[in-house]
DSSP file (Angstrom, degrees, kcal/mol; ACC not computed):
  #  RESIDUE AA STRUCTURE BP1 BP2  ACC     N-H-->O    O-->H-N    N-H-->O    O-->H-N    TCO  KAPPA ALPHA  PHI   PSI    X-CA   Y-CA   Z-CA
    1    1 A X              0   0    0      0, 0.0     2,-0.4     0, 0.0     0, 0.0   0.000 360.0 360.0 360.0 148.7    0.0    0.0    0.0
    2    2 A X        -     0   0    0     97,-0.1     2,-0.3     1,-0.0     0, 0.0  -0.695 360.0-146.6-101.8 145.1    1.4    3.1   -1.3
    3    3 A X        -     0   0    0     -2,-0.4     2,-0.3     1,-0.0    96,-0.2  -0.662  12.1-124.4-109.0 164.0    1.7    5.8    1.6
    4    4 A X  B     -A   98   0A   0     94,-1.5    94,-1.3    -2,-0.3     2,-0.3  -0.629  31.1-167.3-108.8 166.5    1.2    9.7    1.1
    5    5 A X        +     0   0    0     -2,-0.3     2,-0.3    92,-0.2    92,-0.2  -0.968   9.6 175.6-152.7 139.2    4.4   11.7    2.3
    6    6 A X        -     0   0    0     90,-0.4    90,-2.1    -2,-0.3     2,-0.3  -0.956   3.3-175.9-157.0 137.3    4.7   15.5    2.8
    7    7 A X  E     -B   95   0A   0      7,-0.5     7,-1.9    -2,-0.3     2,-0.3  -0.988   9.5-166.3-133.8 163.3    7.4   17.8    4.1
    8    8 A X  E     -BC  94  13A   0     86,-1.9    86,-1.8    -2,-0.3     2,-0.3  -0.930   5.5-163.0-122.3 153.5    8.1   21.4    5.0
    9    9 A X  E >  S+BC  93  12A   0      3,-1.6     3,-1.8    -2,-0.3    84,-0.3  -0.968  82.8   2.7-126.6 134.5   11.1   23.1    5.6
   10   10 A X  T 3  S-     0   0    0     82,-1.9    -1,-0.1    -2,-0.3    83,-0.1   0.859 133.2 -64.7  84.1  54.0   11.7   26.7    7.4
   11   11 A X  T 3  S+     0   0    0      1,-0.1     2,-0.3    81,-0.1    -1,-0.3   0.579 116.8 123.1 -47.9  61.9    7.4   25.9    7.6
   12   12 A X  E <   -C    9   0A   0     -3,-1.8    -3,-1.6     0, 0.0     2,-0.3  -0.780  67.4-119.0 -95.9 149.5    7.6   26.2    3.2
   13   13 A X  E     -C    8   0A   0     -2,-0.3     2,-0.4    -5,-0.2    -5,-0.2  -0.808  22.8-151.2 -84.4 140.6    6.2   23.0    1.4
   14   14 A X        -     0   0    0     -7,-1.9    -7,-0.5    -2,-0.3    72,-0.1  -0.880  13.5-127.7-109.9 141.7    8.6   21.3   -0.6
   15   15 A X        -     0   0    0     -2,-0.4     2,-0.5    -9,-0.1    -9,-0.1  -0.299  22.9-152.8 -71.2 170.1    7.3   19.3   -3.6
   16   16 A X        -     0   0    0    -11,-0.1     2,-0.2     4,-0.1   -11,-0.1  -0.994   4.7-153.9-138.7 144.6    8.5   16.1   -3.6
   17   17 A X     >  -     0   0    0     -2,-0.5     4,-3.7     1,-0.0     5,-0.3  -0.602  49.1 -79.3-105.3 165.3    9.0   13.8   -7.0
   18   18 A X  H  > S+     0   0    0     -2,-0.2     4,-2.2     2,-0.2     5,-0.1   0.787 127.6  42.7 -26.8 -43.5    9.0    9.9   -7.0
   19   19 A X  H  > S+     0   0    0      2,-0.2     4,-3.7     1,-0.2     3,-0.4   0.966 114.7  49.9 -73.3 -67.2   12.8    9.5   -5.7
   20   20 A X  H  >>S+     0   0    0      1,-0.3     4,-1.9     2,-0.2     5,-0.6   0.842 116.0  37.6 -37.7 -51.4   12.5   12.0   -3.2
   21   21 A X  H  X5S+     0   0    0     -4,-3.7     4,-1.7     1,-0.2     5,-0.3   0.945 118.8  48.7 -67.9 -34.5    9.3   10.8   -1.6
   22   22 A X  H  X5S+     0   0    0     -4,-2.2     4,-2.5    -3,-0.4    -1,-0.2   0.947 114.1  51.1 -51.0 -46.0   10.3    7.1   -2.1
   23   23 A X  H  X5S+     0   0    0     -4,-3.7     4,-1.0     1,-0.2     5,-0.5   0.974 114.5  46.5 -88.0 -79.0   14.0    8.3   -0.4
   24   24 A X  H  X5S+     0   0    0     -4,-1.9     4,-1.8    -5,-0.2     5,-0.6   0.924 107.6  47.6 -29.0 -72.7   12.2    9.9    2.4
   25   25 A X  H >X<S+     0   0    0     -4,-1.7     4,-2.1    -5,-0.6     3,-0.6   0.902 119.4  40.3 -40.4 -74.2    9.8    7.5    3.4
   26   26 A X  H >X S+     0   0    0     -4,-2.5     4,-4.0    -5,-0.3     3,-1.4   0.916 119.2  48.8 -45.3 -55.9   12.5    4.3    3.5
   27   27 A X  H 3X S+     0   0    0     -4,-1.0     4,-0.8     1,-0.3    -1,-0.2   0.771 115.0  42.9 -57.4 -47.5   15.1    6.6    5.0
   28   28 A X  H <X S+     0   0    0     -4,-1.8     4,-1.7    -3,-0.6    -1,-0.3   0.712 117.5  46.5 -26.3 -62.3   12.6    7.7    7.5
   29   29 A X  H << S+     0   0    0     -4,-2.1    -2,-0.2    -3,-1.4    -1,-0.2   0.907 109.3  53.3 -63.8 -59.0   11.3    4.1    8.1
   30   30 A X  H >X S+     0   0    0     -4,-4.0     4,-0.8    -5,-0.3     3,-0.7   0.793 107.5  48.4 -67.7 -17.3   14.6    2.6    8.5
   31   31 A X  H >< S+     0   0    0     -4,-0.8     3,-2.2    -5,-0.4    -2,-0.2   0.960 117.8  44.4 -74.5 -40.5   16.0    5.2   11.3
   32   32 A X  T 3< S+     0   0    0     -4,-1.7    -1,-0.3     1,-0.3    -2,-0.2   0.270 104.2  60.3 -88.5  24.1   12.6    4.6   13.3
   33   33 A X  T <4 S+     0   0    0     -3,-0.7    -1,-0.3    -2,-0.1    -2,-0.2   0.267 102.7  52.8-132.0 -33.9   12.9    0.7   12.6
   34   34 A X  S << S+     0   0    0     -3,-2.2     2,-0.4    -4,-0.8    -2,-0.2   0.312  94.7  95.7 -88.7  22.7   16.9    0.8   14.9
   35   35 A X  S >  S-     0   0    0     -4,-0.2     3,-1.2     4,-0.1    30,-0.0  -0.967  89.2-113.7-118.7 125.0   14.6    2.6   17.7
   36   36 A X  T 3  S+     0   0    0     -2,-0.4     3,-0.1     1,-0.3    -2,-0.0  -0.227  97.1  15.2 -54.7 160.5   13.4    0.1   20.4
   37   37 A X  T 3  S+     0   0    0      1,-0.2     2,-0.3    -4,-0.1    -1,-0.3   0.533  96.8 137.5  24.3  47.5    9.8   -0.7   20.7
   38   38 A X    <   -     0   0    0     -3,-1.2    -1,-0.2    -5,-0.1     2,-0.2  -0.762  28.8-179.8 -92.0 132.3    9.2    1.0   17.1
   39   39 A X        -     0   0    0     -2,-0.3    -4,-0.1     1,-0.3    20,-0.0  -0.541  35.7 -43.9-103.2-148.8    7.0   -0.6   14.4
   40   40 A X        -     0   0    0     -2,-0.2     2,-0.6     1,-0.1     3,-0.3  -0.372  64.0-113.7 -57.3 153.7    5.6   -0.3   11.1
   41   41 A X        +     0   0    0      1,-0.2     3,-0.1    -3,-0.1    -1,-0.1  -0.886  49.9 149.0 -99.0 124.8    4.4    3.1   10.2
   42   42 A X  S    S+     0   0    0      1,-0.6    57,-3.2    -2,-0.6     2,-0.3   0.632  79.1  14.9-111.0 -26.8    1.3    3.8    9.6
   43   43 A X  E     -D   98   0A   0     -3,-0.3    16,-1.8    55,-0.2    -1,-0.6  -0.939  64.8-177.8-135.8 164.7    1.2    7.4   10.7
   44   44 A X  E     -DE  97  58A   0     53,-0.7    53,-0.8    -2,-0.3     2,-0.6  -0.537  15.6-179.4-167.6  67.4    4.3    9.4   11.2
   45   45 A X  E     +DE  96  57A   0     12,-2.0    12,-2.5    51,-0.2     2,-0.2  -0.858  27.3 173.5 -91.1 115.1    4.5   13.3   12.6
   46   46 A X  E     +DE  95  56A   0     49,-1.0    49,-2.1    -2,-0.6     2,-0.3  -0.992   6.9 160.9-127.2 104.7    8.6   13.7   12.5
   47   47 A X  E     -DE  94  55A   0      8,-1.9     8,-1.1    -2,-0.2     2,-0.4  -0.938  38.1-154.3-145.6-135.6    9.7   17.0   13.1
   48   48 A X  E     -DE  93  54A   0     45,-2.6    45,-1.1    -2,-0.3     2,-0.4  -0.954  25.4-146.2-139.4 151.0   12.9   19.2   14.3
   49   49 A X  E >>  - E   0  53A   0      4,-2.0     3,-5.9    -2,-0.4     4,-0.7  -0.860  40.5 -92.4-132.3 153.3   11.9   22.7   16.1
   50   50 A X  T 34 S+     0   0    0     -2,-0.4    -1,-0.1     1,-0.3    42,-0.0   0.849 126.6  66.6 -56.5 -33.0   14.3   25.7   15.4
   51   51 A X  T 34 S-     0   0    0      1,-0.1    -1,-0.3     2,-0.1    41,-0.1   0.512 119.9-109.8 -63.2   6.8   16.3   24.6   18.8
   52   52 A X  T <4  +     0   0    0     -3,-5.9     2,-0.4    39,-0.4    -2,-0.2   0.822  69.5 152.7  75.0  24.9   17.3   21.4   16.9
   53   53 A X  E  <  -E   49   0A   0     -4,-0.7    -4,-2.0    21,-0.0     2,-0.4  -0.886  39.0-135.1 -99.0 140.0   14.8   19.2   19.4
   54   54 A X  E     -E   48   0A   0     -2,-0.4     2,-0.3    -6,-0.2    -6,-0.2  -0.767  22.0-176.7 -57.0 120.7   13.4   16.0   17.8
   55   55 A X  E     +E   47   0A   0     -8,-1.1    -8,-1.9    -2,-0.4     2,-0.5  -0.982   5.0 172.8-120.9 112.2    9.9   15.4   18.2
   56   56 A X  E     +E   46   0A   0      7,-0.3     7,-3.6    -2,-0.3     2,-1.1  -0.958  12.4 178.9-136.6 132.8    8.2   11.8   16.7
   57   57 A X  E     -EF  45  62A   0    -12,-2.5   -12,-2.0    -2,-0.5     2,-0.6  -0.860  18.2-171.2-134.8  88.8    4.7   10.8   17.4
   58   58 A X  E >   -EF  44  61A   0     -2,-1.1     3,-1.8     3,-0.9   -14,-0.3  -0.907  67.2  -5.7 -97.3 138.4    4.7    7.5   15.4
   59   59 A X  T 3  S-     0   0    0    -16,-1.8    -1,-0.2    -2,-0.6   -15,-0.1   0.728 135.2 -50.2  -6.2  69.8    1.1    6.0   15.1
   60   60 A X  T 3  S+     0   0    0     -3,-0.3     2,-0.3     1,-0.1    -1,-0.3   0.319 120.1 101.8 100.5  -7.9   -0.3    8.3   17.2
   61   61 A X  E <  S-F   58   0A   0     -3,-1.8    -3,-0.9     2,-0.0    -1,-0.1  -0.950  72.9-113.2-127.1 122.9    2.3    7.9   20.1
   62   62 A X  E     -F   57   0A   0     -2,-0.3     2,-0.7    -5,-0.2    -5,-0.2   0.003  26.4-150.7 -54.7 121.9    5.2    9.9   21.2
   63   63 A X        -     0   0    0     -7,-3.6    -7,-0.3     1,-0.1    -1,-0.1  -0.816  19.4-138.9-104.1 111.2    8.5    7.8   20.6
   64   64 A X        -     0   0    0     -2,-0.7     2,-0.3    -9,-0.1    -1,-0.1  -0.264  23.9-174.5-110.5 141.0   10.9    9.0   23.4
   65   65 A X        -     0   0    0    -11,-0.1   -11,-0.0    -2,-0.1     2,-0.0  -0.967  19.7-129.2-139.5 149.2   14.8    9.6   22.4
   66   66 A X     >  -     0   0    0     -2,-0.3     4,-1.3     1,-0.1     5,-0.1  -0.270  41.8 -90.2 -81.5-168.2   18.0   10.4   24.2
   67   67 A X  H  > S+     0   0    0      2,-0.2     4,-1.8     1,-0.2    -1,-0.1   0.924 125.1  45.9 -58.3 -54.6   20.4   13.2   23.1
   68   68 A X  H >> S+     0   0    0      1,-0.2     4,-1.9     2,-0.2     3,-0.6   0.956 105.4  58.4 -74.1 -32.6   22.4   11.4   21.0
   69   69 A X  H 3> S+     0   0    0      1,-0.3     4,-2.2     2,-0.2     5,-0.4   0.894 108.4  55.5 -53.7 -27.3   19.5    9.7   19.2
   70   70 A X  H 3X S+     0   0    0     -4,-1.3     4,-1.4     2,-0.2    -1,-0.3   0.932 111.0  39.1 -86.6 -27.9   18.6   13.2   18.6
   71   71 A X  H <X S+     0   0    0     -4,-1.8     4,-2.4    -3,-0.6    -2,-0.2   0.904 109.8  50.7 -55.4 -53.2   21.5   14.1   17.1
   72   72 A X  H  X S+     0   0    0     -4,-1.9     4,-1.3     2,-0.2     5,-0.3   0.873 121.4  44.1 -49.4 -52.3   22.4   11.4   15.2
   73   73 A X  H >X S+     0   0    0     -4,-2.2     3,-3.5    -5,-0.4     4,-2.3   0.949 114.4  49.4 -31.9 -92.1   18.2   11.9   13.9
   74   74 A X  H 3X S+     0   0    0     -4,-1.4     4,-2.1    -5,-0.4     5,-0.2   0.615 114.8  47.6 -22.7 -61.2   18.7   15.9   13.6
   75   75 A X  H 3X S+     0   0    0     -4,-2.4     4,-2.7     2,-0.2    -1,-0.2   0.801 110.7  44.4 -60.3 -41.2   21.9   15.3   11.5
   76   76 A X  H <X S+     0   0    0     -3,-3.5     4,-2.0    -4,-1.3     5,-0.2   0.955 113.8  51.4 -87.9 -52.6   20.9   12.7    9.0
   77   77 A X  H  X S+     0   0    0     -4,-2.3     4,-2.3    -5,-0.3    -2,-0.2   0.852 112.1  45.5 -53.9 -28.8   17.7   14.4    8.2
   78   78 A X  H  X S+     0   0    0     -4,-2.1     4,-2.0     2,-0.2    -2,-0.2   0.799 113.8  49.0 -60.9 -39.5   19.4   17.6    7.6
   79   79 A X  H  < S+     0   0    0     -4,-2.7     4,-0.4    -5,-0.2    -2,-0.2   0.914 109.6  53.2 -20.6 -63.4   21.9   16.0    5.6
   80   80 A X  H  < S+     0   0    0     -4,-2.0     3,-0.3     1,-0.3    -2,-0.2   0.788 118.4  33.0 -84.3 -44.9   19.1   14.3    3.9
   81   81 A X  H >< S+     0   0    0     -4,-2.3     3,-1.2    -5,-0.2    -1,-0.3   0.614  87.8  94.2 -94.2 -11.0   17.1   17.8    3.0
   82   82 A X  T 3< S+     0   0    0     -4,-2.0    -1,-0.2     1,-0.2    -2,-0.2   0.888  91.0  36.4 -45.8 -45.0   19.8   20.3    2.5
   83   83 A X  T 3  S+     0   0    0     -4,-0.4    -1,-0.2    -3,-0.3    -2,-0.1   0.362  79.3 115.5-111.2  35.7   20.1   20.0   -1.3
   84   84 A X  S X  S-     0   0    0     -3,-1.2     3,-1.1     1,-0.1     2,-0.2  -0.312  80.4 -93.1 -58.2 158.8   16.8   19.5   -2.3
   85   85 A X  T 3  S+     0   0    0      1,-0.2    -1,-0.1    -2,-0.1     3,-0.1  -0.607 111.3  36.5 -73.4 141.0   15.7   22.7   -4.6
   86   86 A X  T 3  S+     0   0    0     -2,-0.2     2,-0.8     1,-0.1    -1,-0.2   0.015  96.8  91.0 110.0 -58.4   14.2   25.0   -2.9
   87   87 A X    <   +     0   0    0     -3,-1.1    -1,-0.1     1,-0.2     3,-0.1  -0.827  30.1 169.0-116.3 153.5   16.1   24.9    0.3
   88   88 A X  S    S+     0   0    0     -2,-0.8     2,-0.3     1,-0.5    -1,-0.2   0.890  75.0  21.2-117.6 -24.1   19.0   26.8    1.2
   89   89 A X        -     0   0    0      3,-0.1     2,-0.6    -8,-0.0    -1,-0.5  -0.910  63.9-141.3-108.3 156.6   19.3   26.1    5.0
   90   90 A X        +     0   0    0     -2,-0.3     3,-0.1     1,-0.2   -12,-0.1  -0.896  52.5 128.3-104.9  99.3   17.8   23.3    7.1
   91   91 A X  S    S+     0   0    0     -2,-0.6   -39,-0.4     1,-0.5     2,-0.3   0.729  74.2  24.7-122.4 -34.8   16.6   25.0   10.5
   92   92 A X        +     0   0    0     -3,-0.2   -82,-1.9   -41,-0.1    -1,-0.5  -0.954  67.6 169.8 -45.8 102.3   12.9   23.7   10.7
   93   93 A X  E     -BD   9  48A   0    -45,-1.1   -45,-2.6    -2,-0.3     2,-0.3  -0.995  16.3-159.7-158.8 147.7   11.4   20.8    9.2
   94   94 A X  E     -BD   8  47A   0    -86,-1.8   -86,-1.9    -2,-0.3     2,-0.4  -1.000   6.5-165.6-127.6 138.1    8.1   18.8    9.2
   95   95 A X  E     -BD   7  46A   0    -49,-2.1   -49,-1.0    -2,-0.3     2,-0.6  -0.880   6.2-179.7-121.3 142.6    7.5   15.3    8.2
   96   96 A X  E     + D   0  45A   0    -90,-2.1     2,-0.8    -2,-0.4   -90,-0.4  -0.901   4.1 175.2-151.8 119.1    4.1   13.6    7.6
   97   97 A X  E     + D   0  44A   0    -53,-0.8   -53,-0.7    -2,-0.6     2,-0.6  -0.856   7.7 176.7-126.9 110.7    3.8   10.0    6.5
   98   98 A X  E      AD   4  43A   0    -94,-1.3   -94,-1.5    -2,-0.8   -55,-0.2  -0.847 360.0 360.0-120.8 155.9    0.7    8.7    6.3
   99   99 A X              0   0    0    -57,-3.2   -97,-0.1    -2,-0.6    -1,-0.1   0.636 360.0 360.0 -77.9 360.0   -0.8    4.8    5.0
């Protein structure tokens, strides 16, 4: 089942094409998939607040992380959206994955 995917950055929507949204979702999938008591996603509110805090409320429950997990997050998702078009810095971001 094909899942709908949306993001903002610096709170702009960014469009997303086939790769991107495919590359998002797995990328997405697979971090929260090394986090204990994680499962499949069926809903997925990801996002990073201008202090660099992590926030993830995966199906509908908040999924609790230490500091480095929030770094190690915070880093690879900024990574991951810095050169889309469209952004030029990462400080904000929302993620929305739904089934």
């Amino acid at each position: 089942m094909s899942k709908q995917v949306s993001l903002s950055v610096n709170d702009k929507p960014i469009n997303l094409d086939y790769f991107v949204h495919a590359f998002i979702e797995h990328t997405m999938g697979g971090m929260l998939a090394s986090l204990e008591g994680t499962g499949e996603v069926e809903s997925l509110d990801f996002s990073i607040d201008e202090a660099g805090q992590v926030t993830i409320n995966l199906n509908n429950a908040v999924v609790p992380i230490k500091i480095f997990v929030n770094e190690i997050i915070k880093s690879t998702v900024t990574g991951m959206l810095s050169p889309l078009k469209g952004v030029s810095e990462v400080n904000k971001v929302n993620i929305s994955i739904r089934r």
